[in-house]
BAFI-3210 file (N, C-alpha, C; in Angstrom, 3 decimals, decimal comma, padded with zeros to 6 digits):
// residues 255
n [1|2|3|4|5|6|7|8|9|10|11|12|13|14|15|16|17|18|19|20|21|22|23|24|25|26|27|28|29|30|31|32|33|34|35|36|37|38|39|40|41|42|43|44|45|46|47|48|49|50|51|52|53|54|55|56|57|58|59|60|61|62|63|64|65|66|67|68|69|70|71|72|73|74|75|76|77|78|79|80|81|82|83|84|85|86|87|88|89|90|91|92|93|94|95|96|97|98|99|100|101|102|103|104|105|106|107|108|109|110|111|112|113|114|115|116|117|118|119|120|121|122|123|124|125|126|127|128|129|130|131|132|133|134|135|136|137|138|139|140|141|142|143|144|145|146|147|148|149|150|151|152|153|154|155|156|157|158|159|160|161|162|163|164|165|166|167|168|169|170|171|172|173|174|175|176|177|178|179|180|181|182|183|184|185|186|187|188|189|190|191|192|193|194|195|196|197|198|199|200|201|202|203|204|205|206|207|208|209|210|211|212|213|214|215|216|217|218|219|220|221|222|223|224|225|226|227|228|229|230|231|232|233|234|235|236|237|238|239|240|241|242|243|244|245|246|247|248|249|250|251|252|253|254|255]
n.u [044,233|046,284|045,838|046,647|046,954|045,452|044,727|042,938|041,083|037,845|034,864|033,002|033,877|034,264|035,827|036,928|037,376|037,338|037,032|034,794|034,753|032,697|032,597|032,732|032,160|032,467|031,805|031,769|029,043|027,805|026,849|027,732|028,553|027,685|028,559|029,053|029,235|030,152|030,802|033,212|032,825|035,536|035,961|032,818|030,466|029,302|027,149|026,223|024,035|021,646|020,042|020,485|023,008|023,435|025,548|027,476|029,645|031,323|031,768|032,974|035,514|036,120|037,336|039,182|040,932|041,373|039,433|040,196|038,693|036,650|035,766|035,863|036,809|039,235|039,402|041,940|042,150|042,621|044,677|044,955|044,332|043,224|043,417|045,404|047,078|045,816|047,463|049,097|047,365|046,192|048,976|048,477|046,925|044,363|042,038|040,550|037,774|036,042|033,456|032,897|034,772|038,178|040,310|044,185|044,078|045,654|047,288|047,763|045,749|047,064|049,065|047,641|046,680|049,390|050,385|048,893|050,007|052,742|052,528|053,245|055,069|058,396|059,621|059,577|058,989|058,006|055,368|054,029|053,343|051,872|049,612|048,774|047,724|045,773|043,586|043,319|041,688|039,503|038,071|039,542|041,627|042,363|042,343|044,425|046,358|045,227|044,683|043,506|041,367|040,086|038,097|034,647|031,905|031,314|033,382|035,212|034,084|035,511|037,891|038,571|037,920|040,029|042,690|041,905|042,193|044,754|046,443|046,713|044,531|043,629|040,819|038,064|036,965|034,017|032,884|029,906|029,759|028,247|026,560|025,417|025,325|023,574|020,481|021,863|024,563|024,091|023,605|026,303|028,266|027,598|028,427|030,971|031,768|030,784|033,200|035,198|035,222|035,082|037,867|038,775|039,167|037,534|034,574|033,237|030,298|028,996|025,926|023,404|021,716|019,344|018,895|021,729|022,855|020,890|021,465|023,968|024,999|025,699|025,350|023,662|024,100|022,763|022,241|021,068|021,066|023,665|023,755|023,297|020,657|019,470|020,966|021,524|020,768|019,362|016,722|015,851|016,509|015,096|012,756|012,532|011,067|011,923|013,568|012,360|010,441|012,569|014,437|013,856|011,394|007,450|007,876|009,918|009,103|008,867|010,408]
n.v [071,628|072,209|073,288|073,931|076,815|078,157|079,648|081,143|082,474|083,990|084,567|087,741|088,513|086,185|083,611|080,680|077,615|075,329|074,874|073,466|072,541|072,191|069,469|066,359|062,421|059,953|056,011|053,629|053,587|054,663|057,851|058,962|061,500|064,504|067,603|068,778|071,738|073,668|075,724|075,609|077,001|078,433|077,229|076,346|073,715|071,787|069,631|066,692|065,435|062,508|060,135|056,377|056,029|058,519|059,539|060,648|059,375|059,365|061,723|062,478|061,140|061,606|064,559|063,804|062,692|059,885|059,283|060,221|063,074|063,507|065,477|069,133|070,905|070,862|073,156|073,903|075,539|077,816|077,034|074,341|071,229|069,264|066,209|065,165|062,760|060,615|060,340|063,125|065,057|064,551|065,518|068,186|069,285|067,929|065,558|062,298|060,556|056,791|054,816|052,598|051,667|050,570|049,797|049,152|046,749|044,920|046,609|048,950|052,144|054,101|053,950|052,931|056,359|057,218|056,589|058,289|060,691|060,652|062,183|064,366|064,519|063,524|062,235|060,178|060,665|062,901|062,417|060,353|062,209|064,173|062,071|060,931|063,581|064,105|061,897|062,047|064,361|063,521|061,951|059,302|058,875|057,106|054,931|054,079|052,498|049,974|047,169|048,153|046,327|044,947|047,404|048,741|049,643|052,181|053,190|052,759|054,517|056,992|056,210|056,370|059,123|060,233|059,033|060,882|063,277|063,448|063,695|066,247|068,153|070,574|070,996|068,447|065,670|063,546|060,436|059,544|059,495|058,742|056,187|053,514|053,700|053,826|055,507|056,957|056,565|058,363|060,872|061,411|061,482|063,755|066,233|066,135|066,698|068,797|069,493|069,575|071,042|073,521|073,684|074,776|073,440|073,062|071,254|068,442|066,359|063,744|062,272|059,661|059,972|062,032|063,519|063,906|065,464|067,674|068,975|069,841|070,507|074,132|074,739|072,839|070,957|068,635|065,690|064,430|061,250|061,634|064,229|068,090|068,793|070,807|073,141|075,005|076,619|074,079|074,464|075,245|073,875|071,348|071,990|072,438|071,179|069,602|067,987|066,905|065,350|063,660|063,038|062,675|062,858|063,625|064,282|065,496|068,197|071,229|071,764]
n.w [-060,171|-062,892|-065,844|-069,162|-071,225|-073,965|-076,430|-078,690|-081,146|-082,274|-083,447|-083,674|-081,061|-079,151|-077,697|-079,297|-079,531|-080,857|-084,315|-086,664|-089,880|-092,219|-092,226|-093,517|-094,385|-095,981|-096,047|-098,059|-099,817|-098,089|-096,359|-093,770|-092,566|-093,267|-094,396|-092,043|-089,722|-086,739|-084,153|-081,229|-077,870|-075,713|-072,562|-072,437|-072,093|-074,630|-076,305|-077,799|-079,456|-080,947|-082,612|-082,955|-085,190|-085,837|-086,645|-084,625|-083,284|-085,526|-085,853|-083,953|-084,115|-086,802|-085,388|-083,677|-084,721|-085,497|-087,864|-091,412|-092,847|-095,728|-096,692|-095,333|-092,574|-089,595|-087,293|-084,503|-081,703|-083,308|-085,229|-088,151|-087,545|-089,776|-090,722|-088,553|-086,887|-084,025|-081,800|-082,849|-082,132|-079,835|-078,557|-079,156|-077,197|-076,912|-075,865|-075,078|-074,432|-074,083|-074,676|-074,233|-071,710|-071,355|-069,293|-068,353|-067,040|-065,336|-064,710|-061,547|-060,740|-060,103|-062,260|-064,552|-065,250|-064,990|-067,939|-069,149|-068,475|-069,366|-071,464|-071,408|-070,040|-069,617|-067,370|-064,925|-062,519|-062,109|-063,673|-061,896|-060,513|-061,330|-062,291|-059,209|-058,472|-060,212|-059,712|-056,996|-057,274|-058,831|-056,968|-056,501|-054,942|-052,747|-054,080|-055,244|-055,744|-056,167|-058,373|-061,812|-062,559|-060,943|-060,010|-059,827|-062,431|-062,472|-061,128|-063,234|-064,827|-063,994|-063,616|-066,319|-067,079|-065,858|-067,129|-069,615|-068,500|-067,465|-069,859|-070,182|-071,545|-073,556|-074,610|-074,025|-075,305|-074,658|-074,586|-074,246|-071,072|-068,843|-069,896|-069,014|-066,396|-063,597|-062,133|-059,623|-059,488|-061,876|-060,983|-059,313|-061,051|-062,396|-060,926|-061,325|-063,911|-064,222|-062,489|-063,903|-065,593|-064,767|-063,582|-066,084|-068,567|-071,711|-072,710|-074,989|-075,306|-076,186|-075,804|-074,714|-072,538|-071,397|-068,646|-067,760|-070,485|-070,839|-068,513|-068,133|-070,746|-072,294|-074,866|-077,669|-079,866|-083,141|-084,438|-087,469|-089,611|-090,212|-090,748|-089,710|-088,071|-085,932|-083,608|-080,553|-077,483|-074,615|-074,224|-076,091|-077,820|-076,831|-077,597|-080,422|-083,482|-085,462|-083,876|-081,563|-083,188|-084,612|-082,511|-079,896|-078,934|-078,068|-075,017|-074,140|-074,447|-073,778|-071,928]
ca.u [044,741|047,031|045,327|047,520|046,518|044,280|045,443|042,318|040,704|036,880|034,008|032,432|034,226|033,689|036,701|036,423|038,378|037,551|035,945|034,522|033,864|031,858|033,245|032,166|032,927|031,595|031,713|030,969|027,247|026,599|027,192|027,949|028,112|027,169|028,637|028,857|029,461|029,600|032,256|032,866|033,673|036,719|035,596|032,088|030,007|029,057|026,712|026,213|022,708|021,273|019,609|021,673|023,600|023,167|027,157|027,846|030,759|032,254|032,260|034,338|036,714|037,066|038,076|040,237|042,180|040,795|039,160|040,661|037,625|036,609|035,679|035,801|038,451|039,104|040,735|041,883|042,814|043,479|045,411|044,263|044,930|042,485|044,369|046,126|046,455|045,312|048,499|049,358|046,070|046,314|049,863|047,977|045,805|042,748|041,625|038,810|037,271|035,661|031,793|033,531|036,262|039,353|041,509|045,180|043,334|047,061|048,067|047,208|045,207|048,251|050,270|047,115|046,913|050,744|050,493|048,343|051,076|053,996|052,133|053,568|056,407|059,552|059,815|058,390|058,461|056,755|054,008|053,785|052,851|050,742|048,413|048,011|046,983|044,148|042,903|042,524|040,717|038,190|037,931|040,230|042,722|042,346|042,296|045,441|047,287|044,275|044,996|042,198|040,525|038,735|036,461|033,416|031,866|031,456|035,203|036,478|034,725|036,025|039,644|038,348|037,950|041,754|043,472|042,288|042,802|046,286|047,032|046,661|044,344|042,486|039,394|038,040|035,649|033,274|031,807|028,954|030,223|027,295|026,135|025,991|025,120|021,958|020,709|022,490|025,571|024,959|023,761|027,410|029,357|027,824|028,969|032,623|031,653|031,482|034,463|036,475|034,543|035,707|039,173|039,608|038,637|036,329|034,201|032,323|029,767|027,895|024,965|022,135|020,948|018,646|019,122|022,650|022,997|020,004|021,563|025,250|025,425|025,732|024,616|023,497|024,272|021,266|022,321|020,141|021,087|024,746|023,043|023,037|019,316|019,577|021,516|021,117|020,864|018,847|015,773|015,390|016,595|014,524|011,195|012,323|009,912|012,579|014,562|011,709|010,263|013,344|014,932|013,699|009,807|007,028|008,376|011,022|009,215|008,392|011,738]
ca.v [070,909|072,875|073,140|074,375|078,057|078,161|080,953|080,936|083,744|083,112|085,579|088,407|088,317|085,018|082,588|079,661|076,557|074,273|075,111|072,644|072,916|071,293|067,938|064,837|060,903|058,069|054,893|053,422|054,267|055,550|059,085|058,736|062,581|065,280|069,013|069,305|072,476|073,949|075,765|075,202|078,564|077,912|076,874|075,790|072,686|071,867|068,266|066,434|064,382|062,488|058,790|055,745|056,020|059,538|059,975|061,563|058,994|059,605|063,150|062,691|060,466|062,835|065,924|063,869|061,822|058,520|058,886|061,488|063,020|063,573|067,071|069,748|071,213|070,844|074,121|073,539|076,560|078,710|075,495|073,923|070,213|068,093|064,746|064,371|061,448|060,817|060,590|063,990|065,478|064,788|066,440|069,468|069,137|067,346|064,306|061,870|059,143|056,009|054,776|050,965|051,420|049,454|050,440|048,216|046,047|044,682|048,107|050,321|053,214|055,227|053,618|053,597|057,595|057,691|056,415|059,366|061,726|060,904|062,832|066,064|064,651|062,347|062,111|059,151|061,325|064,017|061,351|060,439|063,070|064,539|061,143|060,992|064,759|063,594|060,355|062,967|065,341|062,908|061,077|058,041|058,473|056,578|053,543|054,219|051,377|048,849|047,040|048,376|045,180|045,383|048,684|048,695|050,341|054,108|053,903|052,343|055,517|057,789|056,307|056,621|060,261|060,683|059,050|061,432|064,552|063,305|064,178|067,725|068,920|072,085|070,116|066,595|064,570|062,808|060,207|058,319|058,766|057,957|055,149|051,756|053,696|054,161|057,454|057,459|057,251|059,275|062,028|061,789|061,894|065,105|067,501|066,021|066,653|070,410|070,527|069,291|072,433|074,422|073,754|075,289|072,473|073,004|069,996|068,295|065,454|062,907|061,313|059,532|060,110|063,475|064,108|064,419|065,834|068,723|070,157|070,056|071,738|074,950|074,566|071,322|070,098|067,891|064,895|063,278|060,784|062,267|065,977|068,842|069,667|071,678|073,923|076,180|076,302|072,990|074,462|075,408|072,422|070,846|072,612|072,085|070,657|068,718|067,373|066,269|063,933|063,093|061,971|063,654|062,684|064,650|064,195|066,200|069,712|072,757|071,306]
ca.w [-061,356|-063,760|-067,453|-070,593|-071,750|-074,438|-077,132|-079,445|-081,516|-082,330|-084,059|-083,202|-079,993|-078,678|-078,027|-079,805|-079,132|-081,885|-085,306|-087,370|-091,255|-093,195|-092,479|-094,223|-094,457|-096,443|-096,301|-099,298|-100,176|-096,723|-095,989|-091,996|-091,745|-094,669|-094,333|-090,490|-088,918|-085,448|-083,131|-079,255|-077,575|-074,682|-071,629|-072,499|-072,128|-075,828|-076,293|-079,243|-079,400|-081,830|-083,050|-082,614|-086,585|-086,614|-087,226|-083,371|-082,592|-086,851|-086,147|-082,728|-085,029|-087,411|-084,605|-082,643|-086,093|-085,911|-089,268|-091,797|-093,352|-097,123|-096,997|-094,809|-091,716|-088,277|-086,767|-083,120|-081,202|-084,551|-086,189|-089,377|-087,732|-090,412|-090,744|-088,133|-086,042|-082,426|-080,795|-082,913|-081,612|-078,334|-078,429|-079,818|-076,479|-077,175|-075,798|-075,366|-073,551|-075,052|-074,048|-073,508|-071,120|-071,621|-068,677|-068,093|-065,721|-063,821|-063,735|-060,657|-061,352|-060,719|-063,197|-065,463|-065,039|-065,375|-068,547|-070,156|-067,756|-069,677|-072,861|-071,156|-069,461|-069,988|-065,902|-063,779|-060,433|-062,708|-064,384|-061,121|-059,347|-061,991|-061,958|-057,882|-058,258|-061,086|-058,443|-056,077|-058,156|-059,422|-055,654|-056,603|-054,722|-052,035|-054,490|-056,498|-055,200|-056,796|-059,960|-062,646|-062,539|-059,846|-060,035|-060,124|-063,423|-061,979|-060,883|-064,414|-065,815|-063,490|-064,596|-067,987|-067,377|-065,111|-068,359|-070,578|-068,259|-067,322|-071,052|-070,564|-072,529|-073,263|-075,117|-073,291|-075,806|-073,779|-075,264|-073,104|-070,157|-067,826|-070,503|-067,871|-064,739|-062,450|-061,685|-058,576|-060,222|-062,760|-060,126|-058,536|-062,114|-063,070|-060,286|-061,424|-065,028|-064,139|-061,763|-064,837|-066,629|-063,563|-063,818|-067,103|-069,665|-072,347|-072,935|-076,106|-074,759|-076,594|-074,298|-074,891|-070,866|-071,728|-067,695|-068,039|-071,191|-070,870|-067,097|-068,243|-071,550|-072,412|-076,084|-078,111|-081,482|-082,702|-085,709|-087,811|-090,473|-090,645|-090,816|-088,568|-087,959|-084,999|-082,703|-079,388|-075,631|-074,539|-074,094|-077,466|-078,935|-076,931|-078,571|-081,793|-084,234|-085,660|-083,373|-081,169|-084,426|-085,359|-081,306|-078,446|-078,697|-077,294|-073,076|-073,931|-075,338|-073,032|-070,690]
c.u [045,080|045,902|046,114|046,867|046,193|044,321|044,374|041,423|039,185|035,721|033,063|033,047|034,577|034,886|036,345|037,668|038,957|036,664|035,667|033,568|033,889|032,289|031,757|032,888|031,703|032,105|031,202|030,146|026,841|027,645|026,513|027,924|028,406|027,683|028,083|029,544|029,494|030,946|031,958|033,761|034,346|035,311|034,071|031,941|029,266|028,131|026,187|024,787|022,233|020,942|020,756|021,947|023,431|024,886|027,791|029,395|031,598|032,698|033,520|035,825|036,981|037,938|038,956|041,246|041,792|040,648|039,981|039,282|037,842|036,474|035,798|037,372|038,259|040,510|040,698|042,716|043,828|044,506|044,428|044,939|044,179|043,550|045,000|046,207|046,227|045,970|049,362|048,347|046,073|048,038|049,153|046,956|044,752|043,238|040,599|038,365|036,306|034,137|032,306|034,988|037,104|040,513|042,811|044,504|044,131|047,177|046,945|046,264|046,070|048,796|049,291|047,172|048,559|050,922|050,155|049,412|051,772|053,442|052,659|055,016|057,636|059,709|059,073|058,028|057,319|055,220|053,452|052,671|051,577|049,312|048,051|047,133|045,572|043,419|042,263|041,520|039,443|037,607|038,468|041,478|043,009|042,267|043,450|045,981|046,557|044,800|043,142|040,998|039,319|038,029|035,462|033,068|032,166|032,788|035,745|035,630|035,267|037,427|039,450|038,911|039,778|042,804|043,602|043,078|044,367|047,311|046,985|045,722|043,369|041,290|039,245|036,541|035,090|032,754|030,835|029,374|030,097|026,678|026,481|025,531|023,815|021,925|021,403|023,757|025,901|025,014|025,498|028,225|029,426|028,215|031,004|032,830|032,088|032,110|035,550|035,992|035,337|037,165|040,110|039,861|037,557|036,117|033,021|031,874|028,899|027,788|023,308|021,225|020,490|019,167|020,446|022,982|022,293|020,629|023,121|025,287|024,949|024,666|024,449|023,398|023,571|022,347|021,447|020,419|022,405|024,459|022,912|021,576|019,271|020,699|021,190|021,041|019,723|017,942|014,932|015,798|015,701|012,882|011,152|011,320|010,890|013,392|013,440|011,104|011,116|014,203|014,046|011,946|008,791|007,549|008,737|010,314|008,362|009,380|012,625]
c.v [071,918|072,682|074,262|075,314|077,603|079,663|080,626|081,704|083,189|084,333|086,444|088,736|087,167|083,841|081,025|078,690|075,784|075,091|074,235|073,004|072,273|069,712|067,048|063,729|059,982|057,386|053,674|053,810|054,805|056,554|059,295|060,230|063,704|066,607|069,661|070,580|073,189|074,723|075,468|076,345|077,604|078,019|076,444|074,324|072,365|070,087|068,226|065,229|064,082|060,811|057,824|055,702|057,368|060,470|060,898|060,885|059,274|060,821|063,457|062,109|061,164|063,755|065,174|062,728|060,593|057,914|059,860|061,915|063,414|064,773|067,660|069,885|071,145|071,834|074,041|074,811|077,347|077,888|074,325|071,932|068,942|067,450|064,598|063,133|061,868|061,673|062,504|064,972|065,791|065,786|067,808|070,123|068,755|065,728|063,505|060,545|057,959|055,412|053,322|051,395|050,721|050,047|049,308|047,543|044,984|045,294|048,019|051,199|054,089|054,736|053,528|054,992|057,779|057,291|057,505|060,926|061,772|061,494|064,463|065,819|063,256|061,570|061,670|059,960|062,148|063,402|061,023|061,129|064,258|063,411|060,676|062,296|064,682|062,807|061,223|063,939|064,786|061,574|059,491|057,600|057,594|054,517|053,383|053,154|049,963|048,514|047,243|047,512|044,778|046,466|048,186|049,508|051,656|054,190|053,914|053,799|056,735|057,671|056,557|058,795|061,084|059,999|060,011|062,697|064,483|063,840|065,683|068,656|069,956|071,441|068,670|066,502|063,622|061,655|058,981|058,140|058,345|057,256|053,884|052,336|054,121|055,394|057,755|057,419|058,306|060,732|062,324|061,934|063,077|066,132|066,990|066,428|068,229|070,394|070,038|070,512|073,627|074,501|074,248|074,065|072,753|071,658|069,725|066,826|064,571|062,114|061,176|059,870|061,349|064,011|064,704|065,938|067,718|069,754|070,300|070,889|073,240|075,120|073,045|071,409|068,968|067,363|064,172|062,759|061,640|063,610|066,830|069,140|070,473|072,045|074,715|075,520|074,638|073,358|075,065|074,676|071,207|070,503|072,805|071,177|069,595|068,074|066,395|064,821|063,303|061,939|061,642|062,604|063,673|064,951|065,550|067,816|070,497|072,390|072,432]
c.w [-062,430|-065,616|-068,412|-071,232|-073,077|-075,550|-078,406|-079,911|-081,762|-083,281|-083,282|-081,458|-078,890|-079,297|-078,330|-079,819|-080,342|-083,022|-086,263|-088,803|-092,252|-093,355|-092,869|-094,237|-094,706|-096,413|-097,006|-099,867|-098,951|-096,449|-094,450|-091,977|-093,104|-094,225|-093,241|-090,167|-087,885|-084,835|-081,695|-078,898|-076,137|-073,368|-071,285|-072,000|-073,713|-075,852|-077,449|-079,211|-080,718|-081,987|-082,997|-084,446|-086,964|-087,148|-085,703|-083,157|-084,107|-086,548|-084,811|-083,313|-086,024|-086,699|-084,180|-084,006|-086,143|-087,255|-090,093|-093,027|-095,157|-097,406|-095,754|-093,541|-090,576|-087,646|-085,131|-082,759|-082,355|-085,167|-086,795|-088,642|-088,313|-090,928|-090,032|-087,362|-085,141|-081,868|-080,893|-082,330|-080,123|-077,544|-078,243|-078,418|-076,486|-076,805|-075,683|-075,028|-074,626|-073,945|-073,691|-073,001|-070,963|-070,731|-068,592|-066,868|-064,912|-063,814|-062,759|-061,180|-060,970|-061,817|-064,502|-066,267|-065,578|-066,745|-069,599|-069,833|-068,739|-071,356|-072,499|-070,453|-069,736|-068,188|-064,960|-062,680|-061,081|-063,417|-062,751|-059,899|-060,217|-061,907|-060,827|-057,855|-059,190|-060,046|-057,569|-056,621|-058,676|-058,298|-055,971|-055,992|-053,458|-052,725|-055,084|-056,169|-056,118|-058,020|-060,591|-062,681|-061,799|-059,733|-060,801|-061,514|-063,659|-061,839|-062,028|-065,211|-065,495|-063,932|-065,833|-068,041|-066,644|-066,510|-069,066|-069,969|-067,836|-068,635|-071,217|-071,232|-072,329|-073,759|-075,015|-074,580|-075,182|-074,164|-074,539|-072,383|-069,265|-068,207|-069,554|-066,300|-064,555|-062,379|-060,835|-058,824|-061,381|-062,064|-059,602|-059,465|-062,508|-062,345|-060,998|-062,854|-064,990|-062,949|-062,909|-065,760|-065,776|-063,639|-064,999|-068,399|-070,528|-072,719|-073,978|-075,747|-076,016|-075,795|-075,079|-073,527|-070,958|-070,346|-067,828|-068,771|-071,503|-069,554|-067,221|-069,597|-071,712|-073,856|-076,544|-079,860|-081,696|-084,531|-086,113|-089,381|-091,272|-090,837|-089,804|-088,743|-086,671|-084,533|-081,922|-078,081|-075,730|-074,223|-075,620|-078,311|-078,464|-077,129|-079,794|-082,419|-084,604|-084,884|-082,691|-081,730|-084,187|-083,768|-080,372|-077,925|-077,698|-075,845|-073,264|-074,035|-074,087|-071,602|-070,215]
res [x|x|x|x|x|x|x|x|x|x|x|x|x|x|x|x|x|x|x|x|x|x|x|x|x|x|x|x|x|x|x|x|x|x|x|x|x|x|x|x|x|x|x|x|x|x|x|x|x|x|x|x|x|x|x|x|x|x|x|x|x|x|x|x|x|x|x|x|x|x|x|x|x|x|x|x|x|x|x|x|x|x|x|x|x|x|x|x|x|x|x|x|x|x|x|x|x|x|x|x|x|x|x|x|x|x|x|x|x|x|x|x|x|x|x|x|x|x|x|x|x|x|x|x|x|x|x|x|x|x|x|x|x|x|x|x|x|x|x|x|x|x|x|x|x|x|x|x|x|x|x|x|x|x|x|x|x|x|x|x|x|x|x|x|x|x|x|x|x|x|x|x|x|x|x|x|x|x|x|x|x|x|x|x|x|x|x|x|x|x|x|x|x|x|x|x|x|x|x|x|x|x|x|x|x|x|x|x|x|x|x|x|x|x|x|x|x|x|x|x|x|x|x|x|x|x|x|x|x|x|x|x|x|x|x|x|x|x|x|x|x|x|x|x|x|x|x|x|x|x|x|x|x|x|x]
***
């Protein structure tokens, strides 16, 4: 599977995809997320954990245009693109899955897939043939012919995840995307989680499923009450003093 070069300068050496600064967004009297910062170096696994209201899904709506925030910047591959919209966003390469899947459920799951295709191409054969080569890539292809409607949950988020990558992009936002399944599905999502890491995708996850979340990232971004209180690999976020209080609870510490 082809992925779109990735031209992104970063500190100290260290390519960095996305950089995020100091964003903020209220909503009336509630301050959903307070002077967030963090970067995601290229080709990482990056995960975002935190209490249910701790501002994890505001801050994905800020990066990917949803919301347009009140303070702070969102630089994407060395481009200043705070405010733009989605659809300009996802031009830019970035895309991003949703924790309730809403696939076209009369389409196909090709013609689903071909739908996120034509974000790179004007050309049905070429949409085409870009969204059988996703199906196959994420073991769907043997269903493409199905209208959406019928899969089972695991498949609708497997199309969840062939929409977004059909769009091309160098950075996939994840958000919950083994939220609804059994362990035994979520065991079989995460080897596909890193072959979409493998292929030259950097990826930014929010998961409440600790299993998941603790054997796939690289680093972890910890929210609480719109606030960054932590950062670092997942074994040191998950021996934090604060994070543990604040999500995690004792289980989680010496992991």
């Amino acid at each position: 599977m082809n992925v779109p070069e990735v031209l992104s300068g970063g500190k100290d050496g260290v390519m960095n995809i996305l950089e995020v600064q100091g964003l903020s967004k209220h909503f009336g009297g509630l301050k959903a997320v307070q002077k967030v910062s963090f970067d995601i170096r290229k080709d990482e696994i990056l995960g975002l954990i935190g209490p249910n209201g701790a501002g994890k899904t505001t801050v994905f709506n800020l990066i990917s245009g949803f919301y347009p925030p009140d303070q702070g910047k969102v630089i994407f591959a060395q481009e200043d693109i705070t405010g733009l919209k989605p659809h300009e966003a996802c031009w830019k390469g970035m895309a991003r899955t949703f924790q309730i899947v809403q696939p076209f459920g009369e389409l196909t799951l090709l013609e689903n897939v071909m739908a996120g295709a034509y974000n790179r191409t004007e050309k049905r054969e070429e949409a085409e043939a870009r969204a059988a080569e996703i199906l196959d890539f994420l073991g769907l292809g043997p269903k493409r012919k199905e209208k959406a409607k019928n899969l089972t949950l695991p498949e609708r988020k497997r199309l969840e995840l062939a929409r977004a990558l059909a769009t091309g992009p160098k950075l996939l936002l994840l958000d919950e995307v083994v939220a609804g399944l059994n362990p035994t599905e979520v065991d079989r999502i995460l080897p596909l989680i890193q072959k979409i890491r493998s292929s030259g995708i950097t990826l930014f996850m929010i998961e409440h499923v600790m299993k998941a979340i603790m054997n796939l990232s690289d680093r972890i971004v910890v929210l609480h009450h719109g606030e960054k209180i932590a950062e670092g690999k997942p074994s040191e976020v998950a021996n934090d003093p604060k994070v543990v209080q604040a999500y995690l609870g004792r289980k989680f510490r010496h992991a």
